[in-house]
C-alpha positions as CSV (number, residue, x, y, z in Angstrom):
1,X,104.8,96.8,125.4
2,X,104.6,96.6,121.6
3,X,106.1,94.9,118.8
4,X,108.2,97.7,116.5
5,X,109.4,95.6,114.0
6,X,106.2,95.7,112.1
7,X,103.7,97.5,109.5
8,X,101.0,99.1,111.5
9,X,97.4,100.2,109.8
10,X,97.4,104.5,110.5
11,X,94.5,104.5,108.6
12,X,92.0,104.0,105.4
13,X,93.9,105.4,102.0
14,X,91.0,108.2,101.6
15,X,91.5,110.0,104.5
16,X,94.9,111.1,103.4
17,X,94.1,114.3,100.9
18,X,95.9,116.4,99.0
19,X,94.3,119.1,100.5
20,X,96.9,122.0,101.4
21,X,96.1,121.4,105.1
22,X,95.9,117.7,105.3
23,X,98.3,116.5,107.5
24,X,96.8,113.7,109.4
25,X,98.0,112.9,112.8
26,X,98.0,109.4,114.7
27,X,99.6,107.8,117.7
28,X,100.5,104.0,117.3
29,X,102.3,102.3,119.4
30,X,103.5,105.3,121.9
31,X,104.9,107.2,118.8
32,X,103.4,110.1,117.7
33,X,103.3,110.5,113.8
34,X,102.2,112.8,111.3
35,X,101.2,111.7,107.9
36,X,101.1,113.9,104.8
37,X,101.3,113.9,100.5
38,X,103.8,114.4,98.4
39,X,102.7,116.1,95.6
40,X,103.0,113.1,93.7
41,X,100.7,111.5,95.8
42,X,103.5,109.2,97.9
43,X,102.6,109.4,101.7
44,X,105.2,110.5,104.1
45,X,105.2,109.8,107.8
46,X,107.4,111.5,110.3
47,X,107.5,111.4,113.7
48,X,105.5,114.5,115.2
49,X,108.1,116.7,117.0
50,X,110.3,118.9,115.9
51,X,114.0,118.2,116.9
52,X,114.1,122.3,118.2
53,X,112.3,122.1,120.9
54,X,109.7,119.1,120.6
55,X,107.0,121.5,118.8
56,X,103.9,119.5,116.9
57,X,105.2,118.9,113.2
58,X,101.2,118.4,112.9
59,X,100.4,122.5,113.4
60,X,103.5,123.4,110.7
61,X,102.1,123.7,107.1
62,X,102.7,122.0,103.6
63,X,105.4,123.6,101.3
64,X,106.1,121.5,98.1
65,X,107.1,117.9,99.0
66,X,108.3,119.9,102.7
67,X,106.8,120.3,105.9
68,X,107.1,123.2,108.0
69,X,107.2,123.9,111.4
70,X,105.4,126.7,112.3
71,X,107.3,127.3,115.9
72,X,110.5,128.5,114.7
73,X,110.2,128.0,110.9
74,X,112.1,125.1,110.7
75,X,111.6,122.8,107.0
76,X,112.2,119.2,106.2
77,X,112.2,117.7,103.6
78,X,110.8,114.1,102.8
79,X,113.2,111.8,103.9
80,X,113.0,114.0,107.4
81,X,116.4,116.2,106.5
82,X,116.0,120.0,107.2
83,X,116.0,122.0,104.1
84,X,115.9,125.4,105.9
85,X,116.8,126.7,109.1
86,X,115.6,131.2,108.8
87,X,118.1,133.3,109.8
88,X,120.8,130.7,109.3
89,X,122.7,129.5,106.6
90,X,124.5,126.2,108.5
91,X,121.9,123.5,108.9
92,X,123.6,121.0,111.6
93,X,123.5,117.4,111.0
94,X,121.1,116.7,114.3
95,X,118.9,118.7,112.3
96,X,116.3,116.1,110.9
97,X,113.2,114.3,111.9
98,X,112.4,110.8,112.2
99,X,110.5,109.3,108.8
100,X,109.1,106.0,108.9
101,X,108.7,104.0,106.5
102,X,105.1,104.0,104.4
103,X,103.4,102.0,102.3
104,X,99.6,101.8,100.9
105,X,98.1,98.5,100.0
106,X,94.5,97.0,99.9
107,X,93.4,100.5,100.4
108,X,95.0,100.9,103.6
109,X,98.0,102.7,105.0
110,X,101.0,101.0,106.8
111,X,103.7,102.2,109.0
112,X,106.9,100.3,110.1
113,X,107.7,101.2,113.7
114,X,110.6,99.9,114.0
115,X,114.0,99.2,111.9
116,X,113.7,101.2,108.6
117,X,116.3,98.6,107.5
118,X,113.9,95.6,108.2
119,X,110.4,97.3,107.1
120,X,109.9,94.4,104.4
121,X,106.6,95.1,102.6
122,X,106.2,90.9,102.0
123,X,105.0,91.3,106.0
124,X,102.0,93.4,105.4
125,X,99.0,91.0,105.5
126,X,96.3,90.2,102.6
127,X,93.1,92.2,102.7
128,X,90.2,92.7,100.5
129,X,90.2,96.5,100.3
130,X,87.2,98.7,98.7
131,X,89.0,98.8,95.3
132,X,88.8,95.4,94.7
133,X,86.4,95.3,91.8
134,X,84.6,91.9,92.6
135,X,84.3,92.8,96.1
136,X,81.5,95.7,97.6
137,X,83.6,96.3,100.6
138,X,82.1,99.1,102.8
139,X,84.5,100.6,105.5
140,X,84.4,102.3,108.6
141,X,86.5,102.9,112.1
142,X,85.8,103.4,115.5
143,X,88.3,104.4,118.5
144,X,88.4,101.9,121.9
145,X,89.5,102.7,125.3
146,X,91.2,99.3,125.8
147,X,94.5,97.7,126.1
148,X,95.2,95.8,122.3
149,X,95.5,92.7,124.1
150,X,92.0,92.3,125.1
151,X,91.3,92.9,121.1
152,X,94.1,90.5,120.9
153,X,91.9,88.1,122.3
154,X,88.3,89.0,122.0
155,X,89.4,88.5,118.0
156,X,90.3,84.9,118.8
157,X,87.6,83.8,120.1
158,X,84.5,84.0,118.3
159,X,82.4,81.9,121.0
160,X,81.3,85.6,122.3
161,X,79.4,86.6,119.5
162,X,76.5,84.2,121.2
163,X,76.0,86.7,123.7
164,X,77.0,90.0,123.6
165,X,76.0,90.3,119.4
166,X,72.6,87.9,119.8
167,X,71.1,90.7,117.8
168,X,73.8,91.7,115.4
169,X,76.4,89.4,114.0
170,X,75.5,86.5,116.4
171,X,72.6,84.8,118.6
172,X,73.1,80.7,118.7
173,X,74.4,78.7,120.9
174,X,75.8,76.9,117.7
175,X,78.7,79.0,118.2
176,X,80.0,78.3,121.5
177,X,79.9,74.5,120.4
178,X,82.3,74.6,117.2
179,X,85.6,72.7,117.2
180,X,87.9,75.3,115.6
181,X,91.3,74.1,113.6
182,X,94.3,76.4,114.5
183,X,97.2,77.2,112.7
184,X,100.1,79.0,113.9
185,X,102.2,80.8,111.3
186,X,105.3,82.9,111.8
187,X,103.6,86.0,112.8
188,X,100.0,84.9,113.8
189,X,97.3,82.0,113.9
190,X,94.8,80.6,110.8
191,X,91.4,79.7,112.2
192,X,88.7,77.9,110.6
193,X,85.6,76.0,111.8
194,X,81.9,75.9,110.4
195,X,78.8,76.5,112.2
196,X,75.9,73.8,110.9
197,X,72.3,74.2,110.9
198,X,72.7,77.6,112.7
199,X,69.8,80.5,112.8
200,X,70.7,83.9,110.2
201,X,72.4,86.6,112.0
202,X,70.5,88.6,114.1
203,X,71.0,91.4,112.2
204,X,69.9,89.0,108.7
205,X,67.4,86.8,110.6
206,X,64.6,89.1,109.4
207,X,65.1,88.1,105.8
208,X,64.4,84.4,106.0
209,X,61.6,82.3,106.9
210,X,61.7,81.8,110.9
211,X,62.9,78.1,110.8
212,X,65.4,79.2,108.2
213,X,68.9,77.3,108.9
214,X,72.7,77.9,107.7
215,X,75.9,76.4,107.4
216,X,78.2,79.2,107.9
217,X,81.9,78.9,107.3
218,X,84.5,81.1,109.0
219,X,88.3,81.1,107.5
220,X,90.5,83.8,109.5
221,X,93.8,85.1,109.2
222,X,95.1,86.8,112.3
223,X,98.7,88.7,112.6
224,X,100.3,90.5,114.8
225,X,100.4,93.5,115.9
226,X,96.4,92.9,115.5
227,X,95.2,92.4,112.1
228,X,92.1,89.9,111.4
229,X,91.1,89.1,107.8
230,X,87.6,87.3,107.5
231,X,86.1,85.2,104.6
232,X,82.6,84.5,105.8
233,X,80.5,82.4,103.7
234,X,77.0,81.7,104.3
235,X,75.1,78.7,102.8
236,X,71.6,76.8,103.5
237,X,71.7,74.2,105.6
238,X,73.0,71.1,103.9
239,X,73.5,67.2,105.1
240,X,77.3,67.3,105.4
241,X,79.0,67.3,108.8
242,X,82.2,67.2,107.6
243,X,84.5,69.4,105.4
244,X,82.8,72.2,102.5
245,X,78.6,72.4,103.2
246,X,76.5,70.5,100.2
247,X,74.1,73.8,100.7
248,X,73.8,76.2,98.1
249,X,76.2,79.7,98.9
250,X,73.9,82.8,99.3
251,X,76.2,84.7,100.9
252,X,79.9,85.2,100.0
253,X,82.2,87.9,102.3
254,X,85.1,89.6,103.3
255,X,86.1,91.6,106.4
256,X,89.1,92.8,107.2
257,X,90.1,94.1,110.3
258,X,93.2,96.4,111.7
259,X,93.7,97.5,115.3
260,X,96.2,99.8,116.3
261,X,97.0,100.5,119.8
262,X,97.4,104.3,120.6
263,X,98.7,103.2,123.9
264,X,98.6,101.5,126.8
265,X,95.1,102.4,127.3
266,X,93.5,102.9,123.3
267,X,93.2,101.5,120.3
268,X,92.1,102.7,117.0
269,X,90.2,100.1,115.1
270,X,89.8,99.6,111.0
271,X,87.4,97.6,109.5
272,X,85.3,96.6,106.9
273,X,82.9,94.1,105.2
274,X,81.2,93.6,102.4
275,X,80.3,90.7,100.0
276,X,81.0,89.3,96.3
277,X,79.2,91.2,93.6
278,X,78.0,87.6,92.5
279,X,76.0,86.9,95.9
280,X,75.3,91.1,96.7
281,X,71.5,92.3,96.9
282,X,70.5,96.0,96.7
283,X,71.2,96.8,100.4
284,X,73.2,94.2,101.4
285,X,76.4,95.4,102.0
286,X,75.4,98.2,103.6
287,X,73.3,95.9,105.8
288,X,76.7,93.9,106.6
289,X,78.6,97.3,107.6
290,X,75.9,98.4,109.6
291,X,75.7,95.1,111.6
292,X,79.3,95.0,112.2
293,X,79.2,99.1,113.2
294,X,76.9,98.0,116.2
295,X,78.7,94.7,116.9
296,X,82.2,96.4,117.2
297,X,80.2,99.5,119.1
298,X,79.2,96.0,121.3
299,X,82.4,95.1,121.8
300,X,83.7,98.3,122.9
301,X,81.4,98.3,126.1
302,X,82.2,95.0,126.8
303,X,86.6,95.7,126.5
304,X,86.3,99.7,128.1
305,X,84.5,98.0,131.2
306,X,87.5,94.9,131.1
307,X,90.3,97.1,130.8
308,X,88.6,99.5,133.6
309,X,89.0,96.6,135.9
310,X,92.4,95.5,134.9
311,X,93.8,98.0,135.7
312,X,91.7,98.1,139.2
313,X,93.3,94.7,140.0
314,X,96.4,94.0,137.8
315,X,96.9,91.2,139.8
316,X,93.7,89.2,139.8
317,X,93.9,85.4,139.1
318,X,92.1,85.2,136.3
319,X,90.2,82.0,135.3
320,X,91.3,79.8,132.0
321,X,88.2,77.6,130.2
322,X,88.2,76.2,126.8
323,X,87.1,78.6,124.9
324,X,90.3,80.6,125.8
325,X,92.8,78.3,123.3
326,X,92.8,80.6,120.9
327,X,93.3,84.1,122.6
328,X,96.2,81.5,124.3
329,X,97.8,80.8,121.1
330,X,97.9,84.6,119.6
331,X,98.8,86.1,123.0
332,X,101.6,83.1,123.1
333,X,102.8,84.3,119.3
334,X,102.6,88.1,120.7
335,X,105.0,87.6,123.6
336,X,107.3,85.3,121.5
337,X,107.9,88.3,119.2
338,X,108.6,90.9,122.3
339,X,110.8,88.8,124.0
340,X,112.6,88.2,120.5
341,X,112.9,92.1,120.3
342,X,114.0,92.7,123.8
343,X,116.5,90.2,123.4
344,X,118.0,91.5,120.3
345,X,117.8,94.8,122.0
346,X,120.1,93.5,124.4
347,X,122.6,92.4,122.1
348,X,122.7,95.9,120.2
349,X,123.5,97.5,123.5
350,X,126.2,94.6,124.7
């Protein structure tokens, strides 16, 4: 099940041309959608079936600020009205497409799902996106065979970086050991905690002296349907246990992160990282992206094999530890929101 009422990520802004053949196609959320350019430049996002007989809107063709379905010849305009109908002059009313509302921001693009009349553009979350001047923010995707849950969750928890990326964006103990602060808001959880006296990354750990230590500070904003904004900052190791490290910053970051389910079964996954031009090096960010491809590429093993078994054993009794509060507390605000959909829902149909 999935939320509708809210802005999924279909995508980063560049990969939606004004080529004459660019219409992109995506499935989020069970609904297939096909994304093109006005040729002012405004995206447009319609469903991806033609209300004849269910052809792909996706193999029609660009004409003007119209799409055109290349089954029967069938056009529509932007707002998803058909235009033209050949060898007719009546055009019924039935005739028309689904549009969804679109909107680009922080370099990424976001579809409403649900209500056009609710698709408030205040609920799309912050993100430092590539354009940001101060920022050198290197992007990338990746597609998982998993259920959005388990990224749900794997996202809340950040003990597993320990183990499965020692060698990438992880490798101490130290993590596994944090106390992290949690802060449910509306539509998500705020997570913060700092790591003290903790080894480089794996992926960094070659630029520093071997006994080299950090405080590293982690500040994380995670929404629902599944999208986690990271400011990572990285200092040497200072003497304060509590509140902001009294070590100097050498590192300052942002990655943000946006995971759309497909389906039951998929995901498509947006993300990026990259740090301040005050604390970047000649390589750096490029280092950080690279890290994070292989950590993610990590991850995927780890949730493809989970979700394999899942489905094996829906039933399984499942163990609960610790470490599980803050996949708890996200799943918790994930659920609230479908039962609050279902049971509206029910009202509309009463």
């Amino acid at each position: 099940m999935f939320v509708k009422n809210a802005w999924y990520c279909a995508g980063w802004d560049y990969e939606f041309t004004q080529s004459k053949d660019s219409l992109v196609t995506r499935k989020i959320a069970n609904e297939r959608v096909v994304l093109y350019r006005r040729l002012d430049g405004v995206l447009v996002a319609f469903e991806d079936r033609c209300p004849h007989r269910q052809a792909a809107l996706s193999l029609g063709r660009k004409e003007g600020d119209s799409l055109r379905c290349m089954y029967h010849g069938m056009r529509f305009g932007p707002d998803g009205t058909c235009n033209e109908i050949p060898g007719q002059s009546r055009i019924p009313d039935r005739a028309c497409v689904r549009a969804f509302p679109v909107i680009e921001k922080d370099n990424w693009v976001w579809v409403w799902m649900g209500d056009p009349v609710k698709a408030d553009p205040a609920l799309i979350p912050f993100a430092v996106g590539p354009s940001e001047p101060e920022w050198n923010i290197k992007t990338s995707k990746m597609h998982v065979k998993t259920n959005y849950r388990n990224e749900i969750a794997n996202l809340s928890d950040l003990s597993h970086i320990t183990w499965i990326h020692e060698n990438t964006v992880g490798g101490s103990r130290k993590y596994t050991e944090v106390s992290p602060e949690f802060e449910l808001i509306p539509r998500g959880m705020k997570t913060r905690y700092w790591v003290r006296s903790c080894a480089a990354p794996g992926a960094a750990r070659h630029l520093f002296a071997p006994d080299a230590l950090f405080d590293i500070h982690f500040d994380i904003c995670h929404t629902i349907p599944c999208t986690w904004i990271l400011h990572y900052r990285l200092f040497t190791a200072g003497t304060a246990t509590e509140g902001e490290s009294n070590g100097q910053l050498i590192l300052d970051t942002w990655s943000s992160q946006a995971v759309t389910p497909r389906d039951e079964d998929s995901v498509d996954y947006y993300f990026s990282w990259g740090a301040s031009r005050a604390t970047d090096f000649p390589g750096g960010s490029d280092m950080l992206k690279e890290a994070v491809v292989i950590a993610f590429q990590e991850d995927a093993v780890q949730l493809e094999a989970q979700h394999i078994r899942q489905k094996e054993k829906p039933d399984f009794q499942q163990i609960d530890i610790p470490l599980d509060a803050g996949p708890g507390k996200m799943l918790w605000v994930l659920d609230r929101l479908l039962r609050q959909e279902a049971t509206e829902q029910i009202s509309l149909s009463q």
